[in-house]
C-alpha positions as CSV (number, residue, x, y, z in Angstrom):
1,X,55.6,104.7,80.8
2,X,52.2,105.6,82.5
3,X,51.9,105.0,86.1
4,X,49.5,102.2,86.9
5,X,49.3,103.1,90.2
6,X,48.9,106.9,91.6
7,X,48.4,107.6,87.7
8,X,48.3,111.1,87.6
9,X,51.3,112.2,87.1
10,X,51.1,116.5,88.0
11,X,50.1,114.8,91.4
12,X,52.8,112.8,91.8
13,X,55.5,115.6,90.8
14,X,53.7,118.4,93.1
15,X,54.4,116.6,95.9
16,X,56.7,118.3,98.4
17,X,60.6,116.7,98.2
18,X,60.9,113.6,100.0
19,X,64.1,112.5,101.9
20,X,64.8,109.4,100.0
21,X,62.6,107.0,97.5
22,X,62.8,102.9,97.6
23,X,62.6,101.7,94.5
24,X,61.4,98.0,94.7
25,X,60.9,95.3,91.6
26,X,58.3,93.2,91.6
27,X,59.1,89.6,89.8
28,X,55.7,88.8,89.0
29,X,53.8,91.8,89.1
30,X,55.9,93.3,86.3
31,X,56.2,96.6,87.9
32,X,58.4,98.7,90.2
33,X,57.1,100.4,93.9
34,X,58.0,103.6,94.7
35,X,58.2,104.2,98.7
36,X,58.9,107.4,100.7
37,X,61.1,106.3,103.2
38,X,60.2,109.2,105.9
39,X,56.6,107.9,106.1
40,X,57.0,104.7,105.0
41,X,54.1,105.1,102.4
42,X,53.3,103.8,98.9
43,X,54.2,106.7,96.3
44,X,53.5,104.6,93.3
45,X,53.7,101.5,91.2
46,X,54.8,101.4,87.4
47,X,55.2,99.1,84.7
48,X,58.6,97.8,84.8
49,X,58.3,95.1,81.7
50,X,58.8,91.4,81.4
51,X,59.8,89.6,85.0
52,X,61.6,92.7,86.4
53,X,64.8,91.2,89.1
54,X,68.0,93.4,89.1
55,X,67.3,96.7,90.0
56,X,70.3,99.4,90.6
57,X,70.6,103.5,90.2
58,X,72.8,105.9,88.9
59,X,75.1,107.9,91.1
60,X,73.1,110.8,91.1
61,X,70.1,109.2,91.7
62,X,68.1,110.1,88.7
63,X,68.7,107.3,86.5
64,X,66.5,103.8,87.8
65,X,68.1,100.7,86.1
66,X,66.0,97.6,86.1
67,X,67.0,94.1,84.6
68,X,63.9,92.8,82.1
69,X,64.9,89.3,82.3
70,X,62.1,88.3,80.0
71,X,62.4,91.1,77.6
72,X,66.4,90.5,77.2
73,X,66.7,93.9,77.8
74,X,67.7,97.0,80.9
75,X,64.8,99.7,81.2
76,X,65.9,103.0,82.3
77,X,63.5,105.0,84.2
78,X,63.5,108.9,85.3
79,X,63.2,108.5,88.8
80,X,61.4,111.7,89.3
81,X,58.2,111.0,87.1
82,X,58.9,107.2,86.3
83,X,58.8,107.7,83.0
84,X,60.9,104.9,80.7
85,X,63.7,106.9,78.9
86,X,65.3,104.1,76.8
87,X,66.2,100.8,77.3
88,X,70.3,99.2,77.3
89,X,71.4,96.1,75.3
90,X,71.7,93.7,78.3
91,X,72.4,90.1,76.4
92,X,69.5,87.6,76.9
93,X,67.9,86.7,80.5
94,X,69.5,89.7,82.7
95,X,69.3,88.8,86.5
96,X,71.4,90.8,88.7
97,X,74.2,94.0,87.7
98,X,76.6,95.8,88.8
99,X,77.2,99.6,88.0
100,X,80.7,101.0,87.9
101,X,81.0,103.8,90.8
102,X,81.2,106.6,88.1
103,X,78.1,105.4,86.7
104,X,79.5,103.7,83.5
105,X,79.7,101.0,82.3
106,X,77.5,98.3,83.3
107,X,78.1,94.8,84.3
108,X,75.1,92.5,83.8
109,X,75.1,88.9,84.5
110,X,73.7,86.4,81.5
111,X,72.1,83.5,83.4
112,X,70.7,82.0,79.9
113,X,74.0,82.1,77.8
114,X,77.2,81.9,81.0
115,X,78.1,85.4,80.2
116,X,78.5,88.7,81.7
117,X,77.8,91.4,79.4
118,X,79.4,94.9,79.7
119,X,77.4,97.9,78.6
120,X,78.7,101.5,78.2
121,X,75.7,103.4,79.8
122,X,76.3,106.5,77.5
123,X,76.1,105.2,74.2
124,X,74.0,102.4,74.6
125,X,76.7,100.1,73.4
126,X,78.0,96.6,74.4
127,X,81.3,97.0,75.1
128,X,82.3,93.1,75.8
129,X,80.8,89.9,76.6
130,X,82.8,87.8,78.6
131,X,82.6,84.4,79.1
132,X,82.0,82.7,82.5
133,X,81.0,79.8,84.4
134,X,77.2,78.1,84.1
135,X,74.3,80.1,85.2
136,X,75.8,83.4,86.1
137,X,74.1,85.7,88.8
138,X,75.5,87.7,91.5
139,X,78.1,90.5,90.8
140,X,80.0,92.8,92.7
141,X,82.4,95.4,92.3
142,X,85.5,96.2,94.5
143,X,85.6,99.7,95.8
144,X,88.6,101.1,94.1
145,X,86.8,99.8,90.7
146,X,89.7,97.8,89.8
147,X,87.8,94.1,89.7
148,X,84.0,93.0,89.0
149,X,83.3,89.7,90.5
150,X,80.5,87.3,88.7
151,X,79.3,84.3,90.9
152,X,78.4,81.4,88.3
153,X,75.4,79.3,89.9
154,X,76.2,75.9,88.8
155,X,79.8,76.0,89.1
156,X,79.8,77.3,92.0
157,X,82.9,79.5,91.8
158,X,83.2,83.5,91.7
159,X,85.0,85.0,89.2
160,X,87.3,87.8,89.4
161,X,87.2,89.9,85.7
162,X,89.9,92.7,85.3
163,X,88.1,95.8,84.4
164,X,91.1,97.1,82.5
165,X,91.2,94.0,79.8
166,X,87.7,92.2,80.6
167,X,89.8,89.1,81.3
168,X,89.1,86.8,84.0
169,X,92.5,86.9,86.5
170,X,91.3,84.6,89.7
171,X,88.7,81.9,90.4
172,X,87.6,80.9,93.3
173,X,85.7,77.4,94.6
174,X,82.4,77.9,96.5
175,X,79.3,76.4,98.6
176,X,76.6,75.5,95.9
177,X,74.3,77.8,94.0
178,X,76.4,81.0,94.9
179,X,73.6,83.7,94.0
180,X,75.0,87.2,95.5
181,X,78.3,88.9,96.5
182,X,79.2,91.8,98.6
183,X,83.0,93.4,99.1
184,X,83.6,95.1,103.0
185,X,83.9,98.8,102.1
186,X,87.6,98.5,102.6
187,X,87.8,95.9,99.5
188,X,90.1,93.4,101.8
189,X,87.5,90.5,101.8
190,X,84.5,89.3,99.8
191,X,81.6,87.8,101.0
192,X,79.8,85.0,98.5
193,X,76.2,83.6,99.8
194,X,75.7,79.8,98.6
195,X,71.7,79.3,98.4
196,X,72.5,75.8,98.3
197,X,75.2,75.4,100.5
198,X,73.4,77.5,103.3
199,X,76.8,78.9,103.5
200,X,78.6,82.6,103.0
201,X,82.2,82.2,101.8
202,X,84.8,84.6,103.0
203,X,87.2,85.8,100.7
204,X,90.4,87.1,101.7
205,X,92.0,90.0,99.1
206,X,95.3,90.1,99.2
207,X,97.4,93.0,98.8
208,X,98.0,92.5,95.6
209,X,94.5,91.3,94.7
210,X,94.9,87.7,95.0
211,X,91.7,86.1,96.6
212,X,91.2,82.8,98.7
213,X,89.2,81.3,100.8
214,X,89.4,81.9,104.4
215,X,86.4,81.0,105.7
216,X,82.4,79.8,106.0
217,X,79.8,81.5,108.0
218,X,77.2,78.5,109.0
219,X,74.0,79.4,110.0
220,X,71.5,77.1,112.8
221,X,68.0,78.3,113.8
222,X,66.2,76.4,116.2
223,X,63.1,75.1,114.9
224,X,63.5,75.7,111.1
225,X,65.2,72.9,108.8
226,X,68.4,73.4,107.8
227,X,67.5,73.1,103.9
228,X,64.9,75.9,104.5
229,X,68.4,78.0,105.2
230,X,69.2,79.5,102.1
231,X,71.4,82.6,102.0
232,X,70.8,85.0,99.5
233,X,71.1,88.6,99.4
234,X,74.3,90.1,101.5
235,X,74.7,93.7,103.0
236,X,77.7,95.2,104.9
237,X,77.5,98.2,106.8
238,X,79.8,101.0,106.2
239,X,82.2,100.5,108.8
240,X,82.4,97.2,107.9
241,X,81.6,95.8,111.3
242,X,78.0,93.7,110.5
243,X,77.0,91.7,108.3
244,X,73.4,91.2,107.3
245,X,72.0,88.2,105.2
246,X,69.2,87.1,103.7
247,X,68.0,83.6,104.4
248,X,65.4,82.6,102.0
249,X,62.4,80.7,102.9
250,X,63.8,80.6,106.3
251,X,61.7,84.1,106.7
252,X,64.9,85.7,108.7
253,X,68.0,88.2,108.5
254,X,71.0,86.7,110.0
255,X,72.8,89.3,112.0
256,X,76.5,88.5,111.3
257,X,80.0,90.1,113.1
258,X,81.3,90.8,110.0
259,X,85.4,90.8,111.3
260,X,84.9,87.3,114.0
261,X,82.2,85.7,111.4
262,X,79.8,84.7,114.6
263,X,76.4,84.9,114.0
264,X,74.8,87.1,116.8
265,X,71.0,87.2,116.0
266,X,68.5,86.1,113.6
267,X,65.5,88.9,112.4
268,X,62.2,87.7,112.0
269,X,60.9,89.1,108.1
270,X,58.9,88.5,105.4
271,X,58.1,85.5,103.8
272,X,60.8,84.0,101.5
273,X,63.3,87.1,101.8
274,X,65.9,87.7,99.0
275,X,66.9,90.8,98.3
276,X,68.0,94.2,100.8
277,X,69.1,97.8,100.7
278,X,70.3,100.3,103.6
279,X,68.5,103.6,103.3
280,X,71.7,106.0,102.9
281,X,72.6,106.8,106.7
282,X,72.4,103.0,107.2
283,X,69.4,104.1,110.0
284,X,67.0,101.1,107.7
285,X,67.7,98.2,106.1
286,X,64.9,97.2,103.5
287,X,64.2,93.1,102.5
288,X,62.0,92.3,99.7
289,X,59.8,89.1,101.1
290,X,58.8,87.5,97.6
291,X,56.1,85.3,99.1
292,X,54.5,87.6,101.4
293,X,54.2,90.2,98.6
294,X,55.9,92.8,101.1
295,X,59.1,94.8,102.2
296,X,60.3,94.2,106.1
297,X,62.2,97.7,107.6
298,X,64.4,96.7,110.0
299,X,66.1,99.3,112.5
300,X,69.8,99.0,112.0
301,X,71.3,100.1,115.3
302,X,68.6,97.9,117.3
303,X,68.8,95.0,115.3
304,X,65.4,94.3,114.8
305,X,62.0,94.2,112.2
306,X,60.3,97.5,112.6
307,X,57.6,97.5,110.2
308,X,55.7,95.7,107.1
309,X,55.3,97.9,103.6
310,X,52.9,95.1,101.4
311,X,54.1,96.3,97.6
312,X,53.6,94.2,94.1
313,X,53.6,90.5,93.1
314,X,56.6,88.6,94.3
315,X,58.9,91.3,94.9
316,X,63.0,90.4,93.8
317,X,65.2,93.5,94.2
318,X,65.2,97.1,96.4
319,X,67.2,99.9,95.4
320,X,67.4,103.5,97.4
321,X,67.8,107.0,96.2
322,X,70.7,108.3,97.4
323,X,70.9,111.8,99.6
């Protein structure tokens, strides 16, 4: 699909090789932002179709996934000339997805119709539509690939589906409006964000797999109403020792200890921030600010906002290329 943005495409594709791309949906704008992360600048902006949200990438990098939740479809983009290659079946409304880590298949999350639909990535195929609770959204996988985890927005449970049978094995009770979930990167807990609730529920995995409930991170700033705290997008660094969330119109970042649960800091951003993604060596991590129409980079090791990157209309989702 043509570039509307940076059009010319022999420009864009004589460029020397940069380090990493971010690769940022734009809700309302219908497109997709392309940023260099070494220089922080705008590469270019595509068309993305119909209310673009989920957005992931394949484990070489090469593939760009992006959920058309208008257009009941997944678009698939070259990530070297942003060209659309096909589209995937995706079940109506797609939100948010999950890829397996050896690239297929695809879990996608049917806020419309309470399922989550599973998509084999090579032929094109729906492979299984499970049923779940109301209003799915947020979906994880565990790191050894052995459970996806759907979080149902209404009935405010997650879900924990098999991905041998496609059966649902464990459910587990919630804050309200759970719209995101994130597994530590040694699969032994789960972290659920509740937009509603204003909370993030810790999961415990057992280890035999079982789940519960262990525990709620709360979140106080001074000077902002406790409704305007509304947790959405989660990120754990690799060695599983922070915790980062996004709180909605609250405009910050909580920084969280991810193994005592205590809140340490909270990171001025963007306006309305929902959505984040650590550049690969976890130096950034990127927020999409859907009301300020920009992306916040915020240094990792220090903690704190860096810089502003304005991008298209109400951005939603941020992936990066990996190295």
């Amino acid at each position: 699909m043509k570039p509307i943005l940076y059009a010319a495409v022999l420009a864009l594709t004589a460029a020397p090789a940069l380090a990493n791309k971010v690769f940022v949906s734009n809700e309302k704008g219908n497109t997709v932002t392309v940023i260099d992360s070494d220089g922080w600048e705008v590469l270019a902006e595509f068309d993305a179709g119909n209310r673009p949200r989920g957005i992931t990438m394949s484990p070489d990098g090469t593939l760009l996934y992006v959920c058309a939740s208008d257009d009941d479809t997944v678009r698939v983009f070259d990530t070297g000339d942003y060209r659309e290659l096909y589209t995937l079946p995706s079940g109506p409304d797609p939100e948010l997805f999950v890829l397996d880590h050896t690239g297929n298949p695809l879990y996608i999350a049917n806020e419309d119709d309470n399922l989550v639909t599973v998509v084999d990535t090579q032929a094109h195929t729906v492979l299984a539509e499970i049923a779940v609770g109301v209003e799915p959204e947020g979906m994880a996988i565990s790191p050894d690939g052995a459970f996806v985890v759907n979080t149902s927005e209404t009935t405010n449970m997650a879900h924990f589906i098999s991905t041998d049978d496609y059966q649902i094995k464990h459910n587990v009770l919630v804050d309200q409006r759970p719209r995101y979930a994130e597994y530590t990167p040694d699969g032994r807990k789960l972290f659920v964000s509740a937009e509603i609730g204003g909370t993030v529920s810790v999961i415990d995995i057992a280890e035999d797999g079982t789940p519960s409930l262990s525990y709620k991170v709360e979140f106080a700033v001074p000077g902002v109403l406790p409704e305007w705290l509304q947790p959405v997008g989660v990120k754990v660094t690799a060695d599983g020792k922070w915790m980062f969330v996004a709180l909605g119109p609250a405009n910050r970042v909580a920084v969280v200890d991810a193994e005592s649960h205590e809140v340490v800091k909270y990171i001025i951003v963007g306006q309305r921030v929902w959505q984040m993604a650590f550049t690969p060596d976890e130096k950034y991590l990127l927020t999409t600010n859907g009301n300020s129409n920009d992306i916040t980079v915020i240094d990792v090791a220090a903690q704190k906002a860096i810089r502003s990157i304005p991008v298209g209309q109400q951005p939603w989702g941020v992936v990066v290329a990996p190295d």
